[in-house]
C-alpha positions as CSV (number, residue, x, y, z in Angstrom):
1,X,0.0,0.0,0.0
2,X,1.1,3.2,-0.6
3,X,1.1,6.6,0.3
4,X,-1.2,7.4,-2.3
5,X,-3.8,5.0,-1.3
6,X,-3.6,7.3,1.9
7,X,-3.7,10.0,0.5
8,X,-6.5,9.4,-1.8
9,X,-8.7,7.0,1.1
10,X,-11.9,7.9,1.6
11,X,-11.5,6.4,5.4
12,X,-8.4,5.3,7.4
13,X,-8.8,3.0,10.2
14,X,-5.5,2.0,11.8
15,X,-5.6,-1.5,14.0
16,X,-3.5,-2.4,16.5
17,X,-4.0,-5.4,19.0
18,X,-2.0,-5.9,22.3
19,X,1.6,-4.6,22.2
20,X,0.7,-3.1,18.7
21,X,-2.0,-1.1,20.3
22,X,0.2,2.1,21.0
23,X,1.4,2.0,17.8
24,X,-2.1,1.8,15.8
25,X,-2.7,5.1,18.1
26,X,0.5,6.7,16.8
27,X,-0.2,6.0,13.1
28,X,-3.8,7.8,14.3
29,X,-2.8,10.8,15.3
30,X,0.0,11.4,12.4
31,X,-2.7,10.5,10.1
32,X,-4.8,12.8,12.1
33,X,-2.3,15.7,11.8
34,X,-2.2,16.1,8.4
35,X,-5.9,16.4,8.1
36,X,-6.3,12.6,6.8
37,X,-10.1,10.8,7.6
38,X,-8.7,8.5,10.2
39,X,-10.2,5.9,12.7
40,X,-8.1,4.0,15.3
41,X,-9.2,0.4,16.5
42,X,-7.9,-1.6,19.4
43,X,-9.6,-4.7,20.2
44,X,-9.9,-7.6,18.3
45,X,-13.7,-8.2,18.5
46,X,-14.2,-4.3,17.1
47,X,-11.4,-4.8,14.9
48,X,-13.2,-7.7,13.0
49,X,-16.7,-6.0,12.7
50,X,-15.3,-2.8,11.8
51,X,-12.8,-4.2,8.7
52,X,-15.8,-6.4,7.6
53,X,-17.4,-3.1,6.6
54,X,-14.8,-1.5,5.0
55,X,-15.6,-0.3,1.2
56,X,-14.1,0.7,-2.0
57,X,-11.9,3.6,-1.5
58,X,-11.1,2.8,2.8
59,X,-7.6,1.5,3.8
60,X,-7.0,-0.7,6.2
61,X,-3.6,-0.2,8.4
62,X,-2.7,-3.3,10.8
63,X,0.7,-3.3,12.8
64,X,1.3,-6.6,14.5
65,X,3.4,-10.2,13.9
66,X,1.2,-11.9,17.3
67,X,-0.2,-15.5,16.3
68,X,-3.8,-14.1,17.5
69,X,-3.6,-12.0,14.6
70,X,-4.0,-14.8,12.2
71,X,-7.9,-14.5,11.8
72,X,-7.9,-11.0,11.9
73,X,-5.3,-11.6,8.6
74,X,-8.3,-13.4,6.7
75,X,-10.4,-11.3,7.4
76,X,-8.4,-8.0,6.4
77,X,-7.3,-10.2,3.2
78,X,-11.5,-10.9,2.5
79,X,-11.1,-6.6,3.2
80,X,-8.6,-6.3,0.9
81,X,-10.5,-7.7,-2.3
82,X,-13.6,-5.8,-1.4
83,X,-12.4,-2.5,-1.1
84,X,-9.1,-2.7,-4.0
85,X,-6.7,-1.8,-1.7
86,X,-4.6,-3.5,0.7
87,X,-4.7,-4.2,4.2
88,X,-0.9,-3.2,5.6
89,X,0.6,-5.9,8.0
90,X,3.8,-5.1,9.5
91,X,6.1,-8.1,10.1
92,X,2.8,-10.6,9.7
């Protein structure tokens, strides 16, 4: 994914789970700083719902490499067709 994407999203949301957490909230308030439409998730459960109804033109930003992330990777990769664009998974 790239900065374009970002640039051009018509909705951010920025997940981070457990030790990733503080860094989901970072990416939020950069993103937020620059004036970008930006939503920061933290728990798994809302995390799920809320990348299920992603859409064309939303990105999807996940931080993470923790084996409970594995469903929340097929469900950001079912995301990912959806919407065109993917979901960013550092070190997953």
């Amino acid at each position: 994914m790239g900065i374009e994407a970002l640039a051009e999203a018509r909705r951010i949301e920025a997940y981070g789970i457990a030790s990733s957490a503080p860094i989901a909230v970072d990416a939020y308030y950069r993103f937020l700083r620059i004036g970008l439409p930006v939503a920061v998730v933290t728990n798994s459960h809302v995390e799920a719902v809320s990348a299920s109804l992603l859409l064309k033109g939303d990105v999807g930003r996940s931080d993470g490499h923790r084996p409970h992330l594995v469903p929340a990777i097929a469900n950001h990769q079912g995301c990912a067709r959806r919407t065109g664009h993917g979901i960013r998974g550092d070190g997953v």
